[in-house]
C-alpha positions in Angstrom: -19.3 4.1 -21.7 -21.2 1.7 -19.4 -23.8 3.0 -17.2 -24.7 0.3 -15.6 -22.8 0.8 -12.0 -21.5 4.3 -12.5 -21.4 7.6 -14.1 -18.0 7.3 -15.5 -16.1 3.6 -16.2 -14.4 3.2 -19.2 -11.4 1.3 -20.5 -8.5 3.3 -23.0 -6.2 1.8 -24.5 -5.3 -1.9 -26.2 -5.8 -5.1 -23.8 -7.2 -5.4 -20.8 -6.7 -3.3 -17.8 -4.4 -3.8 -14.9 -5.4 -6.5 -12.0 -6.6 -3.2 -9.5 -9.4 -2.0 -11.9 -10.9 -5.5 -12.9 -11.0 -6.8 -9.2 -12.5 -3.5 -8.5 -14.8 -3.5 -11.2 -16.0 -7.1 -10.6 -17.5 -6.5 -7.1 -19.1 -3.4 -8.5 -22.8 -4.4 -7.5 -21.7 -5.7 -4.2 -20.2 -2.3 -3.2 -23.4 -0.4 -4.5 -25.7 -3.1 -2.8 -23.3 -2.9 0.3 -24.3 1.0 1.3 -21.1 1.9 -0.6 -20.0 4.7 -3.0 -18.5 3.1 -5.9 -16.2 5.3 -7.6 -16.2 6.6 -10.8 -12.7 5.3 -13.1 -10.8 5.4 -15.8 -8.7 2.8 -16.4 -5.3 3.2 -19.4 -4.2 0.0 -20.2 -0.9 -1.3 -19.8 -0.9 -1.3 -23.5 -1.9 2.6 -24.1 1.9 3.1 -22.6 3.8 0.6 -25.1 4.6 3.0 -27.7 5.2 5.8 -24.9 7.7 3.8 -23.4 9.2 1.8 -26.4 9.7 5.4 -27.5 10.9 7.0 -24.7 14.2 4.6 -24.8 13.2 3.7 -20.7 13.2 0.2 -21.5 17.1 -0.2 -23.0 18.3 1.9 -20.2 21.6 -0.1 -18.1 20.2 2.0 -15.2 16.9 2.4 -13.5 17.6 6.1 -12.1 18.2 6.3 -16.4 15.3 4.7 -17.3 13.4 7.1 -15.0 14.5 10.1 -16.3 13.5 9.4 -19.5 10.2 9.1 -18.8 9.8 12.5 -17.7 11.8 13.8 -20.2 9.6 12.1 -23.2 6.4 13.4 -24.3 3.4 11.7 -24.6 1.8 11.5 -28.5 -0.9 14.1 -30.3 -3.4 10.9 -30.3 -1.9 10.1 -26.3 -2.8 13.5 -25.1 -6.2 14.0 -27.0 -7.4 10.2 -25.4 -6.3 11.9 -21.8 -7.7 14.8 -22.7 -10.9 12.8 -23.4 -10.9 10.8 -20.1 -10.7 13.7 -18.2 -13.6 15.4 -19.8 -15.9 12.3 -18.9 -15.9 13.4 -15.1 -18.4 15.6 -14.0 -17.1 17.4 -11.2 -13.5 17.6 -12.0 -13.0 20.7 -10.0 -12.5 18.9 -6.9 -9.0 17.0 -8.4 -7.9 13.6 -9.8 -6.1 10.8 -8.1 -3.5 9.2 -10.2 -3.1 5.5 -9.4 -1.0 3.1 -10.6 -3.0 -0.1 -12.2 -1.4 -2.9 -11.0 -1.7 -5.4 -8.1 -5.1 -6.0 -7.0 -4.4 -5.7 -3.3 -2.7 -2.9 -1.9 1.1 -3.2 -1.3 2.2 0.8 -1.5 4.7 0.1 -4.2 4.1 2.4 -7.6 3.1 6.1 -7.2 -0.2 7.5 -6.2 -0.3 11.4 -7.4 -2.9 14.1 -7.2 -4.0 17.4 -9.3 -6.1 19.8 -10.8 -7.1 22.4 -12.9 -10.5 23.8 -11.3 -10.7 26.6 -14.2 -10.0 24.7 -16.9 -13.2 24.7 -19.2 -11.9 22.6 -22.0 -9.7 20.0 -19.9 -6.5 20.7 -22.1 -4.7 22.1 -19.2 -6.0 19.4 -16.6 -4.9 16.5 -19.5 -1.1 18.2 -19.6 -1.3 18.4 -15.7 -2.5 14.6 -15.6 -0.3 13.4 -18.2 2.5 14.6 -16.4 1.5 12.7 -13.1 1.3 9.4 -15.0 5.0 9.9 -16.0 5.8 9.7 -12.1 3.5 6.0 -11.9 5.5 4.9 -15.3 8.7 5.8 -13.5 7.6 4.8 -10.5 7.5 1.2 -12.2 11.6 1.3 -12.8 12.1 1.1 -9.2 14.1 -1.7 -7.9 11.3 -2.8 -5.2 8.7 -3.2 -8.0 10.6 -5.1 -9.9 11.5 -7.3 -7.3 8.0 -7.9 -6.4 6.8 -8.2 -9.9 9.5 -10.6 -10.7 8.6 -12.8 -7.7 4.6 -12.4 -9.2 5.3 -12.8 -12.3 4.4 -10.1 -13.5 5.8 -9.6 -17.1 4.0 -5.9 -18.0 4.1 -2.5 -17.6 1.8 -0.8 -15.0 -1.7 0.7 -16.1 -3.4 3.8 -15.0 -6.1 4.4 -13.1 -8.0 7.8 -13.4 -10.5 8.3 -10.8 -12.0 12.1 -8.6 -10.1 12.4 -5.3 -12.5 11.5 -2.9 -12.1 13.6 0.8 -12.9 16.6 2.0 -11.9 20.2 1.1 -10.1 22.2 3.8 -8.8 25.5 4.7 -5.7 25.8 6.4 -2.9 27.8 6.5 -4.5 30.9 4.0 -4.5 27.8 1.4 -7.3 25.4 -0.1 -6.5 21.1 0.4 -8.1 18.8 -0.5 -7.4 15.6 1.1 -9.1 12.1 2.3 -10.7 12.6 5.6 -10.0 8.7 6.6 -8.8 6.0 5.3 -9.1 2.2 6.3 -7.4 -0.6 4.8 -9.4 -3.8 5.7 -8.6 -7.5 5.0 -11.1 -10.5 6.2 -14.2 -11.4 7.0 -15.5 -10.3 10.4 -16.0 -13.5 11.1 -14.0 -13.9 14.8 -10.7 -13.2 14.7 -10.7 -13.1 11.0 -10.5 -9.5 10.1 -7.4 -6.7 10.5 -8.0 -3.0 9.7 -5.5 -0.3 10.2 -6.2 3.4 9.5 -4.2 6.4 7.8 -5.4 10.1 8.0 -7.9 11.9 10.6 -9.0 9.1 12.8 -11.5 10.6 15.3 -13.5 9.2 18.1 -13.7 5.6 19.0 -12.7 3.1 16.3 -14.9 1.4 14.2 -13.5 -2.4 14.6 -12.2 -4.0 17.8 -8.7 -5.3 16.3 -6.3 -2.6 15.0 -2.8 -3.1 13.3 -0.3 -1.0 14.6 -2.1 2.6 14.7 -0.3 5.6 16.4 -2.7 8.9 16.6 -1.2 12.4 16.9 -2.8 15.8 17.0 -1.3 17.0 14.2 -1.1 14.4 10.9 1.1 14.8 8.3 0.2 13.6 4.7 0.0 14.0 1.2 -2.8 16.7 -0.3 -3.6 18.4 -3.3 -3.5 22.3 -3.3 -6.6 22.8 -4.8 -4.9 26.4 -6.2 -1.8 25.1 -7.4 -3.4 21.8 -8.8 0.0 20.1 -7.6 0.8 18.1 -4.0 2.1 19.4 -0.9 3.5 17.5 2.2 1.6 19.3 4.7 1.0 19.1 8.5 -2.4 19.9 9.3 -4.1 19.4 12.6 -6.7 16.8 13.3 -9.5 19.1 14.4 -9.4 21.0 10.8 -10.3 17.9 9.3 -13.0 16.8 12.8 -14.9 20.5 11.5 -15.4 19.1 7.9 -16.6 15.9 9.2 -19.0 17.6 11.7 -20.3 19.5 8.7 -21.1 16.4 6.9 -22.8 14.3 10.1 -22.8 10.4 9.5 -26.3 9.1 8.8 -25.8 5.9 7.0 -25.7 2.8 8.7 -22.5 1.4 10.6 -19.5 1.1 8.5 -18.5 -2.3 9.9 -22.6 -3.4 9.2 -21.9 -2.4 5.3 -18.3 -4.2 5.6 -19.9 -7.3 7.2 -22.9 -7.5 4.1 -20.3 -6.4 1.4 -18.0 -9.8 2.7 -21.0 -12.2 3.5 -21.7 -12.4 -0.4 -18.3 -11.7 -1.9 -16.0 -13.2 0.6 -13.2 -12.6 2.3 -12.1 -9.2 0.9 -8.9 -6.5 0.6 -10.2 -3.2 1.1 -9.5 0.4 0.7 -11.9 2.7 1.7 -11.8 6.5 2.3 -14.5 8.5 3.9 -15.3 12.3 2.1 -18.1 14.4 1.4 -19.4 11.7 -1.5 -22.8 9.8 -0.7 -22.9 7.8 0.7 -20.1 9.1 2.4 -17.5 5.8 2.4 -16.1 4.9 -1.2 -14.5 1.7 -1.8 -11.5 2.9 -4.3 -9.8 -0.7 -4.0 -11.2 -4.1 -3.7 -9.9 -7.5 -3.9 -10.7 -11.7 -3.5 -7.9 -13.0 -0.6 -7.8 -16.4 0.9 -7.0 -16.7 4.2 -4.1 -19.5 4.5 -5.0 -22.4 6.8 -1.7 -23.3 9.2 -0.7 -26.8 9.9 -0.4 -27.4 14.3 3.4 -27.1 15.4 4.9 -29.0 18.1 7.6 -27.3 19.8 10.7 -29.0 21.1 10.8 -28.4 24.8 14.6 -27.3 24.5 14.0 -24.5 21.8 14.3 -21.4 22.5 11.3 -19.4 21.4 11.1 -15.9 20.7 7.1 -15.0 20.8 5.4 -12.0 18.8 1.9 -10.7 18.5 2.7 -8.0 15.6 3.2 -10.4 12.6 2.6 -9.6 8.7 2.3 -12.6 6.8 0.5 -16.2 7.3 2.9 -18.9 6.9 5.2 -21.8 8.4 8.5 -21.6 7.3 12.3 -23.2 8.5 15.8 -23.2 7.5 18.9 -23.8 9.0 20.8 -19.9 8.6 20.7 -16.9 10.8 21.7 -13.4 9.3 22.0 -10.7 12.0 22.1 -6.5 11.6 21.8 -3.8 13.5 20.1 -1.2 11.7 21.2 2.4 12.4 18.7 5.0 13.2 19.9 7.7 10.4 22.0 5.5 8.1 22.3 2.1 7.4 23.3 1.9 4.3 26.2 0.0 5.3 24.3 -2.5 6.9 21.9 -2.4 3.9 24.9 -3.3 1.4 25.8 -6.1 3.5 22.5 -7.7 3.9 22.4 -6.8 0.3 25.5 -8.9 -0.9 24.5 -11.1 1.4 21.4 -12.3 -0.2 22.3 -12.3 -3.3 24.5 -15.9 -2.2 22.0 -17.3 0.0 18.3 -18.5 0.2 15.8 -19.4 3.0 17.3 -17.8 5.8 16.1 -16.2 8.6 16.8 -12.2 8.8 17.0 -10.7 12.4 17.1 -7.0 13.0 17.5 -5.1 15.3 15.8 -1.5 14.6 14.8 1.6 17.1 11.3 1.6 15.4 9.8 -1.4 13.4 8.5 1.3 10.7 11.7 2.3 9.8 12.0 -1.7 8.5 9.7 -0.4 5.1 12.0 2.8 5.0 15.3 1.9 3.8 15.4 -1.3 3.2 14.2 -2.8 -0.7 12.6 -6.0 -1.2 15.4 -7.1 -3.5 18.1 -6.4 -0.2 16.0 -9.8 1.6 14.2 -11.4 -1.5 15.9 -14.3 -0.6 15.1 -14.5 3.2 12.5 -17.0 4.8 11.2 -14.7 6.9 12.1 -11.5 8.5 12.4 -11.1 12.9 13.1 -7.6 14.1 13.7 -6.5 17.5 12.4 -2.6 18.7 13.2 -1.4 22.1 9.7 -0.6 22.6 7.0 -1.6 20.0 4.9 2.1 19.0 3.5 4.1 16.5 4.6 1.1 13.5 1.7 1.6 11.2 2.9 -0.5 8.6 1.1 0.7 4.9 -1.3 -1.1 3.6 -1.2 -2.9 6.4 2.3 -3.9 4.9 1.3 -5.3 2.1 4.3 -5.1 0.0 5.9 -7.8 2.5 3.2 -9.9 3.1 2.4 -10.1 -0.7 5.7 -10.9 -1.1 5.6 -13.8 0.7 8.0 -13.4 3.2 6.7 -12.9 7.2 8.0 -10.1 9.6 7.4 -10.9 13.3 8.0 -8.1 15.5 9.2 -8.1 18.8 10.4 -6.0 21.7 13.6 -6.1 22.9 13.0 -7.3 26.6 11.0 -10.7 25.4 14.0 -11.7 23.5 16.6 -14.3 25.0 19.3 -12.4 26.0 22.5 -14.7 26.1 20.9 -15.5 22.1 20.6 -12.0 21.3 24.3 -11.4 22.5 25.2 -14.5 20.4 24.2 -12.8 17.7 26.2 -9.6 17.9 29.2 -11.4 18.7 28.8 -13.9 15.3 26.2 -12.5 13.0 26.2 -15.2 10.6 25.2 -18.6 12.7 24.3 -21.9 11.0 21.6 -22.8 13.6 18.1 -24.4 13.0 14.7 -22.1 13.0 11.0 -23.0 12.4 9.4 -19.6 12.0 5.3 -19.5 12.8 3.6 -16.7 11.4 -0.3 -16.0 11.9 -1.6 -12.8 11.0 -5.2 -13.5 11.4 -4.7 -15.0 14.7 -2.1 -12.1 15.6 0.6 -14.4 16.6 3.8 -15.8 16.1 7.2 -17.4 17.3 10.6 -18.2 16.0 11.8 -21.6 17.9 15.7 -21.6 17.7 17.4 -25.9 18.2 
């Protein structure tokens, strides 16, 4: 066991870990010498799962809702078991509950299962090893879904996901005659605070005024609804809980330490421009950087614009890149259902490459909803078209599609042409030229139609 940045790090299993732990691990000192809480880990190789799932019969399954069940169903080994059984033990305060995360992707992109438990009287840790065993069946299965594979076929990505143990750092609260515990904020950051450089976007119990001057797409609510672990059941609930339950635990734990964005700017100044994820709780120091991660950020050639092209203009973009084609693919996508539209997009990508996909949605988050990566794989970039741009906190600051490599602009309805936009719902396939501009940093972007 290494004690050099932690109390707990340790590796289980045959090869290395996944790409989430080792970036992580890497920038250990910096997050220490930053002001941060680094967390304490666990990390189960890809490799600890080969015989589990070899076994389990997940990988000759024809189907992935097949392949899935069987990981549930299969049980993991006497010598599996004892080595979780083990990891668990290594925690010191395990009453407060374990995240499950999948060890993956080194950047965020929200695609394999997160899960939550514990077992607060449980002495030996056998009955907090089943509970956690169990909860790693859900991120194996999770890796059968037909959005990961997608994206880990466009990354190359040739194994099976890893593990990664770690406490679940937050707040306990009372609410409801029950016991959660939950993270009291969380920030997903990606730059270098240097100018415009830098994009941050917060889930959970935002409270007071923000900490960074640019925001992506943040809604706030009195009452959040989110994912917690019932410290009494040791499973998850979907709960809605209201923001001042979690604004009395943070007033019980005041902030001392120095300015988060201060720590953020010396954490980037020596390791560069960085992915984040950091969630405050009652740790100390208080903020714990759970995911960390190198990211370039891509330089774009200047565009000159045809005076006769129509442009469409956005200032919500995911994604950095300069992309064109010559093929328009047009949807409406229905509120409740569209799987119809879905199926069509779907068949239709499957016969065509570097095309532009317009949409037309009544709420841009719904966009990371239904549709899979696999349904536009093919696209060059993504435009879709809200009646009124609100409350579209994309996750991970919509990671999955930026990583993927494909942009989304988002616009409202009234900035878009309007004999165009007709155009398209009278012909929704067009052969028509587009040079799509997408700059995240710079929050910009435009579609120029010939």
């Amino acid at each position: 066991m290494h004690k050099s940045h932690t109390a707990v790090q340790e590796t289980i299993g045959s090869g290395n870990p996944g790409g989430k732990s080792l970036s992580l691990r890497k920038d250990a000192n910096r997050i220490q010498l930053a002001g941060f809480n680094y967390p304490d880990n666990v990390a189960f190789t890809p490799g600890f799962f080969h015989r589990f799932l070899a076994d389990s019969g997940a990988l000759d399954a024809k189907k992935l809702e097949d392949a899935k069940s069987r990981v549930h169903k299969h049980s993991f080994s006497a010598s599996e078991k004892e080595a979780i059984q083990e990891a668990v033990l290594m925690f010191p305060d395990r009453a407060k509950g374990f995240a499950i995360r999948s060890d993956d992707y080194p950047m965020g992109v929200g695609l394999w299962e997160t899960w939550f438990t514990s077992a607060s009287s449980d002495k030996t840790g056998k009955q907090l090893a089943l509970r956690v065993g169990e909860k790693m069946k859900w991120v194996l299965a999770s890796d059968f879904d037909s959005d990961v594979l997608a994206f880990k076929q466009k990354k190359g990505m040739t194994d099976n996901v890893g593990v990664l143990l770690m406490p679940l750092y937050g707040h306990t609260v009372t609410f409801d005659k029950k016991i959660f515990r939950l993270p009291g904020q969380v920030i997903h950051f990606m730059g270098t605070l240097k100018g415009q450089d830098f994009y941050y976007g917060s889930e959970g119990f935002t409270t007071g005024g923000e900490p960074f001057k640019n925001r992506l797409f943040i809604g706030y609510s009195d009452e959040f609804s989110t994912t917690v672990l019932n410290l009494r059941t040791g499973d998850n609930d979907y709960v809605k809980i209201p923001r001042r339950k979690m604004q009395e635990s943070e007033d019980r734990n005041p902030e001392t330490e120095k300015p988060l964005e201060d720590r953020i700017s010396d954490l980037v100044r020596g390791a560069g421009p960085r992915y984040l994820e950091l969630i405050k709780g009652d740790s100390s120091p208080s903020w714990t950087i759970v995911q960390s991660a190198p990211m370039k950020i891509p330089k774009l050639p200047k565009l000159v614009v045809p005076a006769k092209a129509k442009v469409v203009l956005s200032n919500e973009v995911i994604g950095t890149a300069v992309t064109s084609g010559s093929q328009i693919k047009f949807a409406i996508l229905n509120r409740f259902d569209g799987s119809k539209q879905i199926q069509e997009i779907d068949g239709f990508n499957k016969k065509n490459t570097g095309y532009l996909l317009v949409l037309a949605v009544s709420q841009a988050c719904e966009f990371s909803i239904p549709f899979k990566l696999s349904n536009f794989s093919n696209a060059a970039a993504v435009l879709v078209i809200n009646e009124e741009l609100r409350n579209t906190a994309q996750e991970h600051l919509g990671g999955r599609f930026r990583e993927f490599g494909i942009p989304v602009l988002l616009v409202e309805r009234d900035s878009v042409n309007i004999d165009w936009l007709e155009s398209l719902h009278d012909k929704p396939l067009q052969n028509q030229k587009f040079v799509v501009y997408a700059n995240e940093f710079g929050r910009k972007g435009f579609v120029a139609l010939e």
